[in-house]
N, C-alpha and C positions, 0 to 999 in steps of 0.2 A: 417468339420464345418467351417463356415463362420469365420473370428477372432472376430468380432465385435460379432458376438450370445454367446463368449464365457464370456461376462460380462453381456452379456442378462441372462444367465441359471447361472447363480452361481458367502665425506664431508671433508676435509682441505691437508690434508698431503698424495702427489704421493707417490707408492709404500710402503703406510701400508701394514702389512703382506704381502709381494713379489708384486707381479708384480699387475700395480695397471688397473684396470677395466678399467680407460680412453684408457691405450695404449695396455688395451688385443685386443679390441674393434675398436679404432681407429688408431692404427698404424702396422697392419699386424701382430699382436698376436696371437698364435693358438686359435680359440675361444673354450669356455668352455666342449664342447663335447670332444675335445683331449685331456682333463685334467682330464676325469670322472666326468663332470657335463656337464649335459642337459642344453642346449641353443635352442635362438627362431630367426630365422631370427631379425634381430635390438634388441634382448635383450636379457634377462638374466632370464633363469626359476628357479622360485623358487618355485615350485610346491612341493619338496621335501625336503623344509628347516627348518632348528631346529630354535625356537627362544631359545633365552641365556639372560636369565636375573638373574643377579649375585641376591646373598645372598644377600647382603647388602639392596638391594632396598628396600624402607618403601611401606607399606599397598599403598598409592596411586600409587604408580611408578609400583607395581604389578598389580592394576587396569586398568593402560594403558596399561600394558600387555595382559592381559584379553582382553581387549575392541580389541587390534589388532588379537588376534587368532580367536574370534570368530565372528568378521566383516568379518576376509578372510573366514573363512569357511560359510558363510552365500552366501555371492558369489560365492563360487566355490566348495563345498561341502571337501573340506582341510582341516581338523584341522591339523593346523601346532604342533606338540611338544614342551614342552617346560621343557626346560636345564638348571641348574645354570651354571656348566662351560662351558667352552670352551674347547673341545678337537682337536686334530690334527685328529684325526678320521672322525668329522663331514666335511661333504660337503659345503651346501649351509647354512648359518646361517648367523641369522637378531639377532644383540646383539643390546638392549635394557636398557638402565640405566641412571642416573643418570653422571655426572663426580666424582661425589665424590663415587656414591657407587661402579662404578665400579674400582675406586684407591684402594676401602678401599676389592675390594673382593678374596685377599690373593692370585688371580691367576694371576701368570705371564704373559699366552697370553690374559687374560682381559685387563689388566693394560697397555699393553703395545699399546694397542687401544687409549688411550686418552696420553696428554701429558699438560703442565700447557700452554703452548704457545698458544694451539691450541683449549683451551675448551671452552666453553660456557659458557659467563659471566653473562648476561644482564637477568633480571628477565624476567621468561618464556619465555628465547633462546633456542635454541635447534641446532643442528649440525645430517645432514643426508651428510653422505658419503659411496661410494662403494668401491670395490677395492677386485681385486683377491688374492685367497688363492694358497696351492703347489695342491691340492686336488678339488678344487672348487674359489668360492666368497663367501664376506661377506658384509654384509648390517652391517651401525652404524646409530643406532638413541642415540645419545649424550643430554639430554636434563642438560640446569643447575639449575633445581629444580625440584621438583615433578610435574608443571604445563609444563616444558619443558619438561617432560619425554613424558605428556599423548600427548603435540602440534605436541612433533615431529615423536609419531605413526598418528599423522594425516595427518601430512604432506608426511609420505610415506604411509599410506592409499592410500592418493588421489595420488600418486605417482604411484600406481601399477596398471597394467590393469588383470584387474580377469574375469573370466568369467567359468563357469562351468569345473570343474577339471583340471586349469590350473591357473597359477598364473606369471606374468611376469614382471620383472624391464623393463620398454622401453630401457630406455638408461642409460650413467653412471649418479649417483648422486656423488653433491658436492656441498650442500646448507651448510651455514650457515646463521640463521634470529632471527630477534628477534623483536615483536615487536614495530609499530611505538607510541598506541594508549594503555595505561593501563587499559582502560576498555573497555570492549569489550561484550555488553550483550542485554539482551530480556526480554521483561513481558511476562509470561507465567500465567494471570490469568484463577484458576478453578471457573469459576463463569457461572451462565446461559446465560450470554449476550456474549460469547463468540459463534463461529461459530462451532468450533469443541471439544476445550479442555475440556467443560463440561462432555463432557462422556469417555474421557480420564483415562484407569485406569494404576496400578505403571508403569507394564511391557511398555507400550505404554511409558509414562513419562520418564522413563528410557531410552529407544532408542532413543527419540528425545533428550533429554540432551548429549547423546553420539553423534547424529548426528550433534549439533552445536559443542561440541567441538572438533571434528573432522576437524572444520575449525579454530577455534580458538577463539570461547565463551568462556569467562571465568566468568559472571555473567549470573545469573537470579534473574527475581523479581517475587515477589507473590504477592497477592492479598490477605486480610484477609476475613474473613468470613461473616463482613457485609462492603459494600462499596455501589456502588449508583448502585446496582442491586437489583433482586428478592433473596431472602432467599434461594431455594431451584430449586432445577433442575429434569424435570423428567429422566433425562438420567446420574446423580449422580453414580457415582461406590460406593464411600464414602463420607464420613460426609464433610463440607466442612475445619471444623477444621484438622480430621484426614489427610487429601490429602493434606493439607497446611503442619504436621507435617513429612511426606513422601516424601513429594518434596525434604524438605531440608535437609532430611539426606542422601536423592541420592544424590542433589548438594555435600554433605559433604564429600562424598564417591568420587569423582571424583575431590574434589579439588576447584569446582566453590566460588565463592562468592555468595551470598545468600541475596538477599536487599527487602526488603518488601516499596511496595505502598503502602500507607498507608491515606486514604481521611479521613479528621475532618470534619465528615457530624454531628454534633449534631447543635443546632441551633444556639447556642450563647456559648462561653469559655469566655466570661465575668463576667459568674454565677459560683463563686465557687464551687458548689455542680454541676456541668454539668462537670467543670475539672477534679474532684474528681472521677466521674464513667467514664470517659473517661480514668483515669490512671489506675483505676479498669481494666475495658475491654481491653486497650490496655496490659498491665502487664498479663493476664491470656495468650496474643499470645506470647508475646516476650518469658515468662517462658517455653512456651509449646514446642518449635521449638529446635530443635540440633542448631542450626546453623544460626545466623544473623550477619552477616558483615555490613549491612546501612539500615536507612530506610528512605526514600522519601516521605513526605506531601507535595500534593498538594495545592500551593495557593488557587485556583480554577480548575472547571472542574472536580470533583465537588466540594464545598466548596463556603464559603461566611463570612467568620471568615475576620474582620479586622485585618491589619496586630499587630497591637502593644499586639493584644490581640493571636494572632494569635504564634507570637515569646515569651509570656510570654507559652504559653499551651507547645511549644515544647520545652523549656527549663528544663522544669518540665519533659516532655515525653523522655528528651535527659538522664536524671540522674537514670529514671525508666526503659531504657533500659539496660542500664548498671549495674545496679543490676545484671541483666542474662546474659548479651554479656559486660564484659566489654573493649574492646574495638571495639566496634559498634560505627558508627558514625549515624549521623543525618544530614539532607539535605534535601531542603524546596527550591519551588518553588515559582513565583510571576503571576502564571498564571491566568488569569480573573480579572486581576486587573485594575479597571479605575486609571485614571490619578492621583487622590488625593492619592489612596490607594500604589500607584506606588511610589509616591514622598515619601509616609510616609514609605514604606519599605527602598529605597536607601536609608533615613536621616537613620534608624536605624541601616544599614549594617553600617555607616560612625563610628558607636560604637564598630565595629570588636566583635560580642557576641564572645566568646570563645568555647562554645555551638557548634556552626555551624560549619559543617566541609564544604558545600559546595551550591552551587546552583544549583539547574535543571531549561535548557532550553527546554521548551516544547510548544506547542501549545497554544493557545489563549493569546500570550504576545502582549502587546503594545511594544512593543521595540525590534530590531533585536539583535541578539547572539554577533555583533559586537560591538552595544551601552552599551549591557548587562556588556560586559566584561570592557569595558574604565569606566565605573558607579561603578561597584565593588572594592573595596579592592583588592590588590592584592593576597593578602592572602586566598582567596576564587575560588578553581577552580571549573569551571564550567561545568555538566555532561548534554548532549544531552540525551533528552526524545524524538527522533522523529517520528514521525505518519507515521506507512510505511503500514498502514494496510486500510487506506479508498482512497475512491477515488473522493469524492464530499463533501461539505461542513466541510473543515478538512483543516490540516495547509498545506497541500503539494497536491492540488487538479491536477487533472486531465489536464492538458493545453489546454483547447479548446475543451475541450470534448463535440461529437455531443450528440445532447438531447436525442436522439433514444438511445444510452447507458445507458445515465443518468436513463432516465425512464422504462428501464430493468433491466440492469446488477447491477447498484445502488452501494450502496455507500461502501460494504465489498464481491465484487466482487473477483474472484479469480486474485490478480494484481501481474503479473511480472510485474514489471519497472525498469528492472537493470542499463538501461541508466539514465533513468532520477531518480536513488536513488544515483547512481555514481555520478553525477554532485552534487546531495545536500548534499552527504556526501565532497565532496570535497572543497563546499564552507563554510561549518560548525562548520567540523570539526576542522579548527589550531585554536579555538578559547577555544575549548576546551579538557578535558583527555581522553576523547569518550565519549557511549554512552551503555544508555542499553533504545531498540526501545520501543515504544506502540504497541504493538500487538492485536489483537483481535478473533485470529486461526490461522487455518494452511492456509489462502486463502493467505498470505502475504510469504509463505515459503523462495519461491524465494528471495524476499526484505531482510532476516533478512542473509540471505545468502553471498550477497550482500556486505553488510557490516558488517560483521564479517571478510570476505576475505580482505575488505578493511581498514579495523581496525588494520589490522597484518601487512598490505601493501598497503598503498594509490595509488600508481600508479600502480599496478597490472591492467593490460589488463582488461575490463569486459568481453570478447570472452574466455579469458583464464577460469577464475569465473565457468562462464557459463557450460564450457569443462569438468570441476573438476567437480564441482556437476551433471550436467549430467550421466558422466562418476561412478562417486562415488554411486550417489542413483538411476538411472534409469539402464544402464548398459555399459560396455564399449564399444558395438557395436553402442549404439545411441547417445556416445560421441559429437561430432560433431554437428550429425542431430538434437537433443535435444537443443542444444545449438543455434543454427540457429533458431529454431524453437518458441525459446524463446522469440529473439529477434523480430520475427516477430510479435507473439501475442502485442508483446508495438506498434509497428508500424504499430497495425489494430488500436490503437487508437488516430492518428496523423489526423488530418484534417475532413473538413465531409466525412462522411461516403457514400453515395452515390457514392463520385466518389473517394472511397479508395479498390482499385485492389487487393491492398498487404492481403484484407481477404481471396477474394477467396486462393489467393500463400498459406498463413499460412496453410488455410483448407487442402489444397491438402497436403505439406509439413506431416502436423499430420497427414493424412487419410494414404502416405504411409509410414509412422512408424507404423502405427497400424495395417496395413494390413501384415504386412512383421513381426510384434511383437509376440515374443513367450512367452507361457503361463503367465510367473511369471511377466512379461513385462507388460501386458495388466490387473494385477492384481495390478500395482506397484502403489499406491494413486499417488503420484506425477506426473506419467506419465496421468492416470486419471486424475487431473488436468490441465494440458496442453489440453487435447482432447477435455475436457469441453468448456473451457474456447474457442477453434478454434471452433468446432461446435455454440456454442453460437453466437460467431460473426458473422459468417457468417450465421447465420439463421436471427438475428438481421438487417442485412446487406438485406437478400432477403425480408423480408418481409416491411424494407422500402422502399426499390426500388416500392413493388409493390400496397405499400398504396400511396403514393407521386402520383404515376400514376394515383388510380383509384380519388382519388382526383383531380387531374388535369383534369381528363375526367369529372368528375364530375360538376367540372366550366363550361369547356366547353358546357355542354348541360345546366345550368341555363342561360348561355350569350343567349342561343337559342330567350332569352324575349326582343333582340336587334332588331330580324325579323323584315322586314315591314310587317307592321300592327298589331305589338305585343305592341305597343302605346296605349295608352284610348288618342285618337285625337279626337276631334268636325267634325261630321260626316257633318258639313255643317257651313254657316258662321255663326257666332254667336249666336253658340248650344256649351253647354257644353262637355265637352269629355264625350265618352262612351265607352264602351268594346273593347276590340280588334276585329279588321276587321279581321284578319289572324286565323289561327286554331290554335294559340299558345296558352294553357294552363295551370296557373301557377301551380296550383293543380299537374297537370298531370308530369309537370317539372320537382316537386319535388320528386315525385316520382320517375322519372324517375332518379336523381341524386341521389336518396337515394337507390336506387338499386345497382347503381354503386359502394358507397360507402361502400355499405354490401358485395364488390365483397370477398374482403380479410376472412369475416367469412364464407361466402359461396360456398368459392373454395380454398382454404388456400394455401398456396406457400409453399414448398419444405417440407413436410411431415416427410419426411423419416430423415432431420435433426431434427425435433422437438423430433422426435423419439427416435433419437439418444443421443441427451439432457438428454432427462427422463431415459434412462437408464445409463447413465454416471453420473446422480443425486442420484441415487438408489446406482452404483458401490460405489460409494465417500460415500455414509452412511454405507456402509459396511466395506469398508473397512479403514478408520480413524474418521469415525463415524462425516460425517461432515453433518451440516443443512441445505439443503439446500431447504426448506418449512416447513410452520409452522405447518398445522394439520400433514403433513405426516411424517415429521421427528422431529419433536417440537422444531424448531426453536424457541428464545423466541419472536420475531417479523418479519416483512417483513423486513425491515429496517438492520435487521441483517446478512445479507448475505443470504436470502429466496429467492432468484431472482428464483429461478422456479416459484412461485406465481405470479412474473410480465415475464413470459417468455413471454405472451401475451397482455401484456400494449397496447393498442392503441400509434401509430407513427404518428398518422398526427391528422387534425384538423376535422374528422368525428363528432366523439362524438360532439363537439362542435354545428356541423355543423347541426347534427341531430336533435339536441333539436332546434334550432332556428326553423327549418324548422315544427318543431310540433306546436313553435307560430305563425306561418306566416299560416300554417292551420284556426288557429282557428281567423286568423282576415274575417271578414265579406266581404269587399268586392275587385275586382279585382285592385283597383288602390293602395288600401293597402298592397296587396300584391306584386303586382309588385313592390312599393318603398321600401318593406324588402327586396325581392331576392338583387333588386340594390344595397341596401347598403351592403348586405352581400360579392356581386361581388365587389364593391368596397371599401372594406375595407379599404386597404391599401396605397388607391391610395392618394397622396399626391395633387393635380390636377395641374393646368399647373404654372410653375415656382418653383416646393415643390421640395421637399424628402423623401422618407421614410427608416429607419431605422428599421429593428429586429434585436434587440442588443446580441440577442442569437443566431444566425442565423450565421453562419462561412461566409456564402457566402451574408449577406446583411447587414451590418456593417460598410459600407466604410469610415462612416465620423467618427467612435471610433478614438478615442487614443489610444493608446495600450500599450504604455508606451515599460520601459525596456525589458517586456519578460521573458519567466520562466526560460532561460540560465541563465541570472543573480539576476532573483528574483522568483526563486520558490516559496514562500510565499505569492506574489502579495500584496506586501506591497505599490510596486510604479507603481505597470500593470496592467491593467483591465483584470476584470476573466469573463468568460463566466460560471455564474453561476447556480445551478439548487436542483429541491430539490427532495428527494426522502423517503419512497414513497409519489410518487404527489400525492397530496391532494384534487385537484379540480376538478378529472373526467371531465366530459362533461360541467362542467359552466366557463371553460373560453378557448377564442383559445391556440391553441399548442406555441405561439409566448410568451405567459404568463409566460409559465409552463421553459422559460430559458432568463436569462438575463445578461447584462454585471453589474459586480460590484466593487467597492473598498472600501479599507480594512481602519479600523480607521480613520483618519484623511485623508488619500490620497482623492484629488479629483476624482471623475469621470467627461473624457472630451469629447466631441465630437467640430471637426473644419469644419465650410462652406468654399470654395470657391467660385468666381464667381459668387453673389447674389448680385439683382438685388437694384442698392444702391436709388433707387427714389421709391422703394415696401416700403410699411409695412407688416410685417409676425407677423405671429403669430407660436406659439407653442402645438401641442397634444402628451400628454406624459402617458407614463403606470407606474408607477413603480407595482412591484413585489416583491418577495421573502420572506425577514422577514419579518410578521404583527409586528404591534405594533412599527415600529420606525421611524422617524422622519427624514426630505431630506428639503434640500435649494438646486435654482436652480437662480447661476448668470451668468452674461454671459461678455465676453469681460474685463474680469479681475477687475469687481466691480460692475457693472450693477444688477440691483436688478431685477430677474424676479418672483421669490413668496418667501416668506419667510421661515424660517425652521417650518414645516408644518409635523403634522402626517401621513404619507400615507395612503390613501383611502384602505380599508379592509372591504371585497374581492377586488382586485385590480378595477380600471376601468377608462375611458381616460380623462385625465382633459386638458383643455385647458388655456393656458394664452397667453399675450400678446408680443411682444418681443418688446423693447426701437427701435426706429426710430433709435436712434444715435448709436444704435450698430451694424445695416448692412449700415453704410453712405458709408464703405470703400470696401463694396462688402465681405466683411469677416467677420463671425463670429463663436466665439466660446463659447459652452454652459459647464457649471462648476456644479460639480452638488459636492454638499457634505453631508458627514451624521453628526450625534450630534458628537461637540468636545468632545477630553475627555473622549469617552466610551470604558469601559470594556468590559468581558464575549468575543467573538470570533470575535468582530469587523466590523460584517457586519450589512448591511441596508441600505448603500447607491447602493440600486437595481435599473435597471433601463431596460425594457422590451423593448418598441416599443418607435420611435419616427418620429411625422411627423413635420418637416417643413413649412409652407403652408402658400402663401401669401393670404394676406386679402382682 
């Protein structure tokens, strides 16, 4: 059987206990077979090893136990044993504990594992060292608390290469770590607008909980039961109360912290009787839950609560938690906050509430994590909420991303981005304690991965990251190639797409993991993911190539109206024009280009990957039950990671091009229509001495600003984004140039600079804006020059023309400033800006 039909059909101190592992190993030591233990070329087999986890150890220190025996035997069909003591009899054994429980576990070769010099101090440290036995080796996972017990079976989890009935140390261990970042966590809302977690039931919950903390999660956040979703899911296991009360007892069972998101959607908390059932409702969750460590209201996103009314409701909500949790904190965001609303929170932070235990940085702030921090109290640390889960209109957008993505793969797309989540965790993070991310399923796996690795460890390799989890969740043979593979997928999304090679690379990379992939391999969701996501592109990727084309041919035969005698010329002197002399046709033209245009639905490009798509869509609902179409899997939207529904979006300007072409039918006569076809041929054309600009366009842009760059400003607070919207909204009524623009955020101007214009012209200006209806653009130029005023933008977008000041191209240079309304809150954009022609007068 083909592989691909098989998802179609279905640690401190040398020489502890003797001779220690580095110099059995590395300096000419008998290796473990002459000692009566089985060794592997470069390691150390533990296929036959006891774990030893002393008496002492509490209810969770045994859980990390758990979680290691029966992780390894999920890999390699091993259940490891497991021992309170330690005998001289056993061979190979991984002791497990605590430092105190193993001092306190009354046996002398325990005890003499640990020493006060040498233990783990630092909350949720942990200590993995190896080191040979008279009889074998012994593995130590030393953790110094219960949270170090479960880190450091994860740190030799990811430590060990397993693979069906074998189980192997690579080389010697002698970690000691602890922690850079005290929090370290993820939203895991059950609600229907999620892509996957909706039909998520305990067992599934449970594994992914073990899966993050395997890297070193120590929090999750919840979702209550009503927030700015639907009520109810048809893919529900449980109530959504009951699976909110579940979560958190698994959290509680492994040690996590447990924090509840928690949005003030009522309409006003200025109404005493609206605060009253708000402390009712929220008091019925907090009583309900094992387990709340913090809870998080959002400013905004959703919410619309003034602050002063805003900080009286959570004061009240801080004293009602703690009735049930009483030491639960409380922490409140400034997100969607205009400038008045901004001012009026900082004055009230300057009254240090005692309430408050902290702020979240998240998404739609008017102020960076940097200003955040110098504006606060020092006594106020600040928790990262960042959005690792969209890929378009969201705090950490996509870098230039081509519209052919935009208007398929959309906005909760399956996204690795380990480089560029590495970079924005790096510049984010010293600002603050960590972070627990915004999630929205498992399409972001990879991202929360990311940084949790790097939570634990900021400079940790991201290739390394990569290696571990690979290694960890897919298998230890596609180690490497997964990891490779990964990075590729970010690097189909680098530049345009037409002339980005590195899809085909990726494609091939995953086609041979997959060809070469054994059964439980090609079953694996995550690996599933990966294949998705490569086929996707690159079918993406051929089907623009070969719309771009039939469109270009397309042009080429309307220009055919240039023929001589495709003119309406005066067949004599002073006779009006009449028909074309030549056999050119416009009628006929059109048709003719419209044929072309239809090439893509009429002979469709690479098949066999679309193919491939639908059933790696199918595989993925099966197997972690992800959404990815609305009627067929019940996605709650397009917009929610449904991208099979737009797997066929139109890529180029067809649609467009076709409806024109149906009014230019119905004009009556041939000089009419020939002056449509023209204007549609020359759309763009700027004429002699112009410009033109598609400001969405990677490759015609040239006179943008671009500002900083997403290296140093992933947020595009100070760089123009090339933005877009999804799902697009405007079909066939406006060209494909519409449908992506450049934009900037808040207050940032958006700029474009001329050279070399001509200083004795007058020009003038035709400009598109785009994106968000409803908001408001001023456009100066030359650093005051007025060329229209702050002005509603035209909705449905369409091309306006103004004037440019004589005195602003005197010097042959000009530069155009475009801004949006001061002061504005909610996500900061409007200053859109589509097409721009230059064009002297």
């Amino acid at each position: 059987m083909n592989r691909r039909d098989l998802l179609k059909d279905g640690l401190a101190c040398a020489g502890w206990m003797g001779v220690s592992y580095v110099a059995a190993f590395g300096q000419g030591v008998a290796p473990a077979e002459s000692q009566g233990q089985a060794s592997t070329v470069g390691g150390l087999d533990l296929s036959k090893a006891v774990v030893v986890a002393p008496r002492a150890l509490s209810a969770r220190g045994r859980k990390a136990v758990q979680v290691l025996v029966e992780e390894v035997e999920k890999r390699t069909q091993i259940r490891w044993p497991v021992a309170e003591e330690l005998t001289p009899e056993q061979s190979s054994v991984v002791v497990v504990g605590s430092w105190q429980a193993l001092r306190d576990s009354h046996s002398e070769l325990l005890g003499s594992l640990v020493t006060a010099s040498g233990r783990a101090t630092a909350a949720e440290s942990y200590r993995l060292r190896s080191a040979g036995r008279s009889n074998g080796f012994s593995v130590l996972v030393e953790g110094a608390d219960e949270r170090g017990v479960l880190f450091g079976v994860g740190g030799l989890l990811r430590a060990l290469r397993m693979s069906k009935g074998r189980v192997v140390l690579p080389g010697p261990l002698e970690v000691a770590t602890a922690p850079k970042y005290r929090l370290r966590g993820h939203q895991l809302g059950y609600r229907p607008k999620t892509n996957a977690y909706d039909a998520w039931d305990v067992p599934v919950w449970d594994q992914y909980f073990r899966d993050l903390a395997v890297f070193g999660t120590n929090a999750i956040e919840l979702i209550p039961p009503r927030s700015d979703d639907l009520p109810n899911s048809p893919l529900f296991p449980l109530p959504p109360m009951q699976m909110m009360i579940e979560m958190s007892r698994l959290a509680n069972e492994y040690g996590l912290d447990v924090w509840i998101w928690y949005p003030a959607m009522d309409r006003s908390y200025s109404d005493p009787q609206t605060v009253e059932r708000a402390l009712h409702e929220w008091g019925e969750v907090f009583r309900a839950l094992p387990r709340i460590d913090a809870v998080f209201v959002p400013g905004g996103d959703p919410g619309h609560t003034e602050p002063k009314y805003m900080m009286a409701l959570l004061e009240k909500q801080t004293a009602n938690l703690q009735r049930y949790h009483p030491h639960a904190q409380m922490w409140m965001s400034p997100q969607s906050f205009d400038e008045v609303w901004m001012n009026e929170f900082l004055e009230i932070m300057t009254h240090e509430p005692l309430w408050l235990s902290g702020v979240v940085y998240g998404p739609q702030m008017r102020i960076d994590v940097s200003e955040l921090r110098k504006k606060l109290p020092e006594r106020y640390p600040i928790r990262l909420y960042p959005d690792i889960t969209h890929s378009v209109e969201c705090q950490f957008p996509v870098p230039d991303w081509d519209v052919a993505y935009a208007l398929t793969e959309g906005r909760e797309v399956i996204n690795p981005r380990p480089l560029d989540y590495a970079n924005i965790f790096r510049l984010q993070a010293p600002d603050s304690i960590g972070f627990l991310t915004y999630s929205e399923g498992c399409n972001d796996d990879v991202n929360k991965f990311i940084w949790s690795s790097l939570g634990w460890s900021p400079e940790k390799p991201v290739i390394e990251i990569l290696r571990e989890y690979s290694g960890y969740f897919i298998s230890d043979r596609l180690r490497d190639d997964f990891a490779r593979g990964t990075l590729s997928l970010e690097e189909n999304w680098r530049g345009p797409l037409v002339a980005n090679e590195n899809v085909t690379t990726a494609l091939e990379q995953f086609r041979s993991m997959e060809d070469s992939a054994a059964p439980e391999e090609l079953l694996n969701w995550r690996f599933q993911m990966g294949l998705y996501r490569a086929y996707y592109d690159a079918y993406i990727r051929a089907r623009l190539i070969h719309e771009t084309d039939s469109r270009g041919r397309a042009f080429q035969r309307l220009e055919k109206l240039y023929s001589f005698g495709a003119a309406p010329n005066p067949l004599d002197i002073g006779e009006p024009p009449s028909g074309p002399t030549s056999n050119v046709d416009a009628l006929e033209l059109l048709n003719e280009a419209e044929s072309i245009l239809n090439e893509p639905l009429t002979d469709p490009i690479a098949p066999e990957l679309r193919t491939r798509i639908l059933e790696l869509g199918e595989a993925l609902f099966q197997s972690i039950h992800m959404q990815l179409a609305v009627e067929r899997y019940r996605a709650e939207a397009v917009s929610r990671a449904a991208n099979l529904d737009t797997l066929d979006a139109p890529l180029s300007d067809a649609p467009w091009l076709k409806g024109q072409f149906g009014k230019i039918r119905a004009l009556t006569s041939y000089a009419e229509r020939r002056r449509a076809i023209e204007a549609i041929i020359k759309r763009t054309n700027p004429g002699p001495g112009g410009f033109y600009d598609s400001l969405g366009d990677l490759s015609r842009r040239r006179h943008l600003v671009s500002g900083a760059g997403p290296l140093q400003d992933p947020e595009f607070r100070a760089s123009a984004l090339v933005g877009h919207g999804y799902p697009e909204w405007s079909g066939a009524a406006v060209p494909l140039a519409w449908k992506c623009w450049a934009e900037s955020r808040y207050e940032a101007p958006l700029e474009m600079h001329y050279s070399n214009l001509d200083p004795s012209a007058q020009y003038k200006i035709r400009v598109v804006y785009s994106g968000e209806p409803g908001s408001k653009i001023r456009l100066d130029c030359n650093g005051g020059l007025q060329v229209h005023p702050l002005m509603p933008k035209p909705w449905p977008p369409k091309p306006l023309e103004f004037d440019i000041p004589v005195a602003a191209t005197r010097t042959g240079e000009l530069t155009l400033t475009w801004h949006g309304e001061m002061g504005r809150g909610g996500n900061g954009r409007g200053c859109q800006v589509a097409e721009v022609w230059l064009m002297k007068k």
